[in-house]
Backbone as CSV, one residue per row, in Angstrom:
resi,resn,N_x,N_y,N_z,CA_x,CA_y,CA_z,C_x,C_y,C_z
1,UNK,153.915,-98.135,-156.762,153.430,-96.865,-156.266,152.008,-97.063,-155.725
2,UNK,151.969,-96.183,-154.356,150.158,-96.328,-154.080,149.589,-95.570,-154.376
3,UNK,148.246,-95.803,-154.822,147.646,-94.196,-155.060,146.405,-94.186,-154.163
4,UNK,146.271,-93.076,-153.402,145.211,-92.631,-152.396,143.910,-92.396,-152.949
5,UNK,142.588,-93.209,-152.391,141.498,-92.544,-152.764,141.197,-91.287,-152.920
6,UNK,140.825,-90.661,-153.655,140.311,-89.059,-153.944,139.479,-89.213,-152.950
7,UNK,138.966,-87.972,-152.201,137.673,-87.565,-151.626,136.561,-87.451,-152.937
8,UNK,135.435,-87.819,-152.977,134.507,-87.768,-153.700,134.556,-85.928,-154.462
9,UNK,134.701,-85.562,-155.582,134.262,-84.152,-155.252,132.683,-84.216,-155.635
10,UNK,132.451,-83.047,-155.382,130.811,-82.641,-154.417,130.558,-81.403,-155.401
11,UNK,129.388,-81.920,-156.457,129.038,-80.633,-156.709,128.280,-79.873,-156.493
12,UNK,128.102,-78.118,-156.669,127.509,-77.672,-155.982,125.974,-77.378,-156.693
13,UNK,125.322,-76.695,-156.004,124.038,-77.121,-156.234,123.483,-75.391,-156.220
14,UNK,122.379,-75.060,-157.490,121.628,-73.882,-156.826,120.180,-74.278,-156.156
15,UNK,119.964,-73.121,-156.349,118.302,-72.639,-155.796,117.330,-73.785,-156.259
16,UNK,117.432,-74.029,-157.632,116.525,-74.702,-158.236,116.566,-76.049,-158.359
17,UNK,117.850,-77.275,-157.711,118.301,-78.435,-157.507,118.960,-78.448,-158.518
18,UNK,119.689,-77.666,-159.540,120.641,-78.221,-160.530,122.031,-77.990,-160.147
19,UNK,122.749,-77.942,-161.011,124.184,-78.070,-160.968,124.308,-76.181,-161.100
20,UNK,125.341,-75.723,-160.082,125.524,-74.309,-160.051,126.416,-73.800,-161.265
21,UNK,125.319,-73.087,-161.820,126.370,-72.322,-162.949,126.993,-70.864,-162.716
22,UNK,128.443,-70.958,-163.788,128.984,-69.440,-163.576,127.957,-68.376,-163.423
23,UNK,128.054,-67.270,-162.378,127.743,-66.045,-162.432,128.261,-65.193,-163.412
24,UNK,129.747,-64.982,-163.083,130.693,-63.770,-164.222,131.597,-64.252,-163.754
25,UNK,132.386,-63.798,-164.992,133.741,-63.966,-164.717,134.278,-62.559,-165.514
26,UNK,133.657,-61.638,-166.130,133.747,-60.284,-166.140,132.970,-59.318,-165.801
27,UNK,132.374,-58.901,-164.272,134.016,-59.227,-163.925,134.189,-60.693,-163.030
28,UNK,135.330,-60.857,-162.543,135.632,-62.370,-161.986,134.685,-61.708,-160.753
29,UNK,133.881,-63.143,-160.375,132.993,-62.978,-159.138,133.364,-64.232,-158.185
30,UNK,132.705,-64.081,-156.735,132.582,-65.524,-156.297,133.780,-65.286,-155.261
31,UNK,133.268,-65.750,-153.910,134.304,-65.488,-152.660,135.632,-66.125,-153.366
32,UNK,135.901,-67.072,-154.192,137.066,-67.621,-154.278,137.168,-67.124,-155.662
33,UNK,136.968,-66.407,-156.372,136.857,-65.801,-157.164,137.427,-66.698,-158.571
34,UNK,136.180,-67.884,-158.667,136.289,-68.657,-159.939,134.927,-68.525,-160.764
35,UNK,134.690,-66.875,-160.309,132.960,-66.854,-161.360,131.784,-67.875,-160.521
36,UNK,132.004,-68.250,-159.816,130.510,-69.175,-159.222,130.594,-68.605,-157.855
37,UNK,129.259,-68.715,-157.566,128.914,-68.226,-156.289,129.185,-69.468,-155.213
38,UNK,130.212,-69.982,-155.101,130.205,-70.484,-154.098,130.618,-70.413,-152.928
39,UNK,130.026,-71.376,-151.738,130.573,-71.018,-150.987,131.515,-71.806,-149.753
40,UNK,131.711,-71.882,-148.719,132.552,-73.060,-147.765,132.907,-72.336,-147.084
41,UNK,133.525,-73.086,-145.840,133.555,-72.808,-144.449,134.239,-71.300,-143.732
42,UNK,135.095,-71.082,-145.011,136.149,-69.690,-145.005,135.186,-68.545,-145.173
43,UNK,134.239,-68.683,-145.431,133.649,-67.402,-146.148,132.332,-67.087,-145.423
44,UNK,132.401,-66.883,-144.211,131.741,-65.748,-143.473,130.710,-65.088,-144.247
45,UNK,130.910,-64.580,-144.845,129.562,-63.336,-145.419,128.998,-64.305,-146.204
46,UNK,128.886,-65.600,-146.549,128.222,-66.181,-147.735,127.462,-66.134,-148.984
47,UNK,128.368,-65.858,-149.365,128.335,-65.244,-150.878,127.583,-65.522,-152.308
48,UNK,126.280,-66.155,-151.747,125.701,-67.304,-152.225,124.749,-66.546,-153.464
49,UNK,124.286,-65.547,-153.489,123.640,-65.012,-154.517,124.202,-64.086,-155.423
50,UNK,123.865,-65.073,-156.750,124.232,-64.223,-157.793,122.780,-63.088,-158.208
51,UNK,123.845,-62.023,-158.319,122.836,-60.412,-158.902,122.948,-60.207,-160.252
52,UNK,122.433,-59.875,-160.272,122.744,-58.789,-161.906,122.464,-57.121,-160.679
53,UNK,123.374,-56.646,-161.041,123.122,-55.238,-159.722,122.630,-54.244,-160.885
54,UNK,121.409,-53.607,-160.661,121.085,-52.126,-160.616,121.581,-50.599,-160.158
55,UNK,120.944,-49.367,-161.187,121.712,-48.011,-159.795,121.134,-48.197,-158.647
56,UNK,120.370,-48.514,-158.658,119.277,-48.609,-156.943,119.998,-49.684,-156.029
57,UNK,120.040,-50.823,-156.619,120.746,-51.944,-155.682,122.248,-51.159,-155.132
58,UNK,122.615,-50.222,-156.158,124.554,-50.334,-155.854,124.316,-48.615,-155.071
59,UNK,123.170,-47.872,-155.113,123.439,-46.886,-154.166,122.651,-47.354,-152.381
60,UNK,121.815,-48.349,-153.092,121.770,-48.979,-151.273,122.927,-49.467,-150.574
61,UNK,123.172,-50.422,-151.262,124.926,-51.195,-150.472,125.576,-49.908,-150.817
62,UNK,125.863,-48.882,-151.801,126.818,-48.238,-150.977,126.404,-47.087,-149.683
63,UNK,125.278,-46.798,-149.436,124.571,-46.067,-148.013,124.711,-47.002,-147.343
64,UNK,124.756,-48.402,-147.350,124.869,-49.481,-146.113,126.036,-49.523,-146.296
65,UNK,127.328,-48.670,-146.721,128.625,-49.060,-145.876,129.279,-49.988,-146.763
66,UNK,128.952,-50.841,-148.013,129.271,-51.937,-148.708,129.170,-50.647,-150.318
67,UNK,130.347,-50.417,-150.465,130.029,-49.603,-151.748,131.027,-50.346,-152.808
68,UNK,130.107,-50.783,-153.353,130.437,-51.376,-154.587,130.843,-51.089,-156.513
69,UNK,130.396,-49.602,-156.269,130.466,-49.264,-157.477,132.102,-48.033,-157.512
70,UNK,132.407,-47.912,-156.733,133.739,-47.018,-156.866,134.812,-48.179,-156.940
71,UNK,136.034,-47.831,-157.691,137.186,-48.631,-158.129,138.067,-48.568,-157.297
72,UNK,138.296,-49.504,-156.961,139.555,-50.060,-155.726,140.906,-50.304,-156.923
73,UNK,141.721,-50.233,-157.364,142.736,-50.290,-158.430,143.555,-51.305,-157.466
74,UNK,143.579,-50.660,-156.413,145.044,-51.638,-155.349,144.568,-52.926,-155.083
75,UNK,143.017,-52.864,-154.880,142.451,-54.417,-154.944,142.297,-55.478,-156.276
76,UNK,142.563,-54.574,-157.482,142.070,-55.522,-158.779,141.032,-55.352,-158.680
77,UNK,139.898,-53.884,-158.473,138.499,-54.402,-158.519,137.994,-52.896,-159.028
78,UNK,137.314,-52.995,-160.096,137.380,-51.760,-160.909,136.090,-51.212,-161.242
79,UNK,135.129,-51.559,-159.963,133.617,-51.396,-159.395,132.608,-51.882,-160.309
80,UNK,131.759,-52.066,-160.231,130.342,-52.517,-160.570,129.633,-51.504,-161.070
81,UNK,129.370,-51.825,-162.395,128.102,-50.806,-162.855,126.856,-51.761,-163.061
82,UNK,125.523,-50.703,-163.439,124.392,-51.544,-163.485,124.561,-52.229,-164.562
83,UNK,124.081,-53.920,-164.218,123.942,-54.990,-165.320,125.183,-55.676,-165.030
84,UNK,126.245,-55.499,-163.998,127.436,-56.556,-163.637,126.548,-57.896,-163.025
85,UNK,127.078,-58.532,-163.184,126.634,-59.667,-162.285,127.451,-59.686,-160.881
86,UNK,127.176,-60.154,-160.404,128.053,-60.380,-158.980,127.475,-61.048,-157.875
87,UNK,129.155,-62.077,-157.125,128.012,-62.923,-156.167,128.024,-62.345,-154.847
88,UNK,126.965,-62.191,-154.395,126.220,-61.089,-153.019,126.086,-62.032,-151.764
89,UNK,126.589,-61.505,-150.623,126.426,-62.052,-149.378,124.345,-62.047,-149.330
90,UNK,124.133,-63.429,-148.662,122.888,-63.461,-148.850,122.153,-62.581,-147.719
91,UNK,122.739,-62.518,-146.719,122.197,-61.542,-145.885,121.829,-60.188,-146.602
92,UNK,123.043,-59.924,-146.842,123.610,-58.204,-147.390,121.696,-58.316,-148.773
93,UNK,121.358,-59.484,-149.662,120.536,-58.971,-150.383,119.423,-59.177,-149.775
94,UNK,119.279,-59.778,-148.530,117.947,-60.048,-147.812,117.704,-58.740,-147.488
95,UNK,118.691,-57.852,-147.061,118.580,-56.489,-146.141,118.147,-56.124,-147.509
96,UNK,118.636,-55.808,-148.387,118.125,-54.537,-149.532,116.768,-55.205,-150.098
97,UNK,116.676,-56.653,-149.980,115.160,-56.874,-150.650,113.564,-56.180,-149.594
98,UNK,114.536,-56.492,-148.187,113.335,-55.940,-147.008,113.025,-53.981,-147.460
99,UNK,114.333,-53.688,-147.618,114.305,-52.405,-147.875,113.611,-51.593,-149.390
100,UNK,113.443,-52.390,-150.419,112.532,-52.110,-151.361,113.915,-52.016,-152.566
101,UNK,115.293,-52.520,-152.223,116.176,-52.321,-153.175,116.920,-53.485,-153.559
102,UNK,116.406,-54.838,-153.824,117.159,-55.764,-154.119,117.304,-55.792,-155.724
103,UNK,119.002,-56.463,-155.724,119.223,-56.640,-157.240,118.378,-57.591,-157.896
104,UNK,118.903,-57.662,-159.162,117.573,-58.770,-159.929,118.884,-60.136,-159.424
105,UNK,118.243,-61.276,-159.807,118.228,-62.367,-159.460,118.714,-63.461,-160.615
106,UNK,120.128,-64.316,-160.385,120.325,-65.399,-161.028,120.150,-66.756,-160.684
107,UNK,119.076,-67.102,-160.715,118.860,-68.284,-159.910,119.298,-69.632,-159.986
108,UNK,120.109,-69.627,-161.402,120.763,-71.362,-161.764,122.361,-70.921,-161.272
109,UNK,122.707,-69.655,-160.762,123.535,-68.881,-160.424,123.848,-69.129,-158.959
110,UNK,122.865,-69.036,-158.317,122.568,-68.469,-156.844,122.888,-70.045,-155.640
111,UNK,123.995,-69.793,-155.374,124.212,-71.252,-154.275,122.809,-71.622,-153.557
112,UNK,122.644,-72.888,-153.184,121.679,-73.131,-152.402,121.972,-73.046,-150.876
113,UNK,122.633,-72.808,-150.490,122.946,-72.136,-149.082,121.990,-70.481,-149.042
114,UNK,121.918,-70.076,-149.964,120.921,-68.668,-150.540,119.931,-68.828,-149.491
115,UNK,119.473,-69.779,-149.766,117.826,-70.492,-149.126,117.614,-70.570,-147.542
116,UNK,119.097,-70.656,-146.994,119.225,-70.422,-145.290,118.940,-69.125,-145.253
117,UNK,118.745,-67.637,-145.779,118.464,-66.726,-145.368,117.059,-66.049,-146.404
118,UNK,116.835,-66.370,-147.229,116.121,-65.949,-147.992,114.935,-67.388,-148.785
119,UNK,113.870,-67.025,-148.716,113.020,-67.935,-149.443,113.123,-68.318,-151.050
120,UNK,113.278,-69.460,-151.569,112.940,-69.169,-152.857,112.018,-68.192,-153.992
121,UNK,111.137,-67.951,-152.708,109.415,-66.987,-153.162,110.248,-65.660,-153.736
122,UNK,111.062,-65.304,-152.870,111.722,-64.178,-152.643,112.200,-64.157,-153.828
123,UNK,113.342,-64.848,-153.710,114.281,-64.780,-154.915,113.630,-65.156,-156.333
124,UNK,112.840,-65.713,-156.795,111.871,-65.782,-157.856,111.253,-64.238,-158.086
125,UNK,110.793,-63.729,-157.561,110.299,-62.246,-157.212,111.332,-61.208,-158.247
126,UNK,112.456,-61.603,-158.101,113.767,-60.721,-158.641,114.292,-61.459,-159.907
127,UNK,114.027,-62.237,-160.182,114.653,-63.346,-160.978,114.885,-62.789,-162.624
128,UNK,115.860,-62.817,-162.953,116.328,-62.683,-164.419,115.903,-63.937,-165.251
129,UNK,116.618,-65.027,-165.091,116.315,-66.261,-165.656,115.317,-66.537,-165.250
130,UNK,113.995,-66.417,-165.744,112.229,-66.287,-165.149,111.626,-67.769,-165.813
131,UNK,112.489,-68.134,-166.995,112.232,-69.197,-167.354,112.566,-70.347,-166.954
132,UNK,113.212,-70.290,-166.207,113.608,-71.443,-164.941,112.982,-71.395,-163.542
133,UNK,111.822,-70.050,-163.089,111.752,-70.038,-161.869,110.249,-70.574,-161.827
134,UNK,109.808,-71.276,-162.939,108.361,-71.702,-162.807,108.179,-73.557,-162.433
């Protein structure tokens, strides 16, 4: 029998150069929805920051059209209250951080793709895990 080289797998990386840890998995987060914010070529909105969401964060995204806290049942998704974690298109939290409403911040959480739209400065600013952002 032959056996084929594996492709190397590749792990992923946050904000801070470590190894990306789970966001949630209650509820399940993450474009591919395995609890980590990761992200790859399918996923358009890039989903790279993990939140801990606030009422303020979840009534901005829902006035921007992205409402997150009402229950979709037909989707499996049974909305977000304050203190969910969840992984956030990095744009979508750049807009609410410009706007004075960004969620707080998981930064051993938060893909490093994050960093193409948002500064680390930034995201330290919001940061939950504060003991890692020094």
């Amino acid at each position: 029998m032959i056996r084929r080289a594996r492709e190397p797998v590749t792990v992923s990386r946050n904000v801070l150069g470590g190894q990306l840890e789970v966001c949630s998995t209650a509820p399940m987060t993450g474009f591919y929805r395995t609890g980590c914010c990761d992200v790859g070529p399918d996923d358009a909105g890039v989903h790279a920051v993990c939140t801990q969401v606030t009422a303020e964060f979840l009534a901005f995204s829902k006035a921007a059209g992205n409402d997150l806290s009402t229950p979709m049942p037909q989707h499996g998704f049974a909305g977000l209250k304050p203190g969910d974690r969840w992984c956030l298109c990095a744009a979508r939290w750049k807009e609410a951080f410009d706007a004075g409403a960004a969620a707080q911040v998981v930064l051993a959480a938060t893909h490093e793709k994050a960093l193409e739209f948002v500064s680390l400065k930034d995201l330290k600013k919001h940061a939950v895990d504060s003991e890692d952002a020094d």
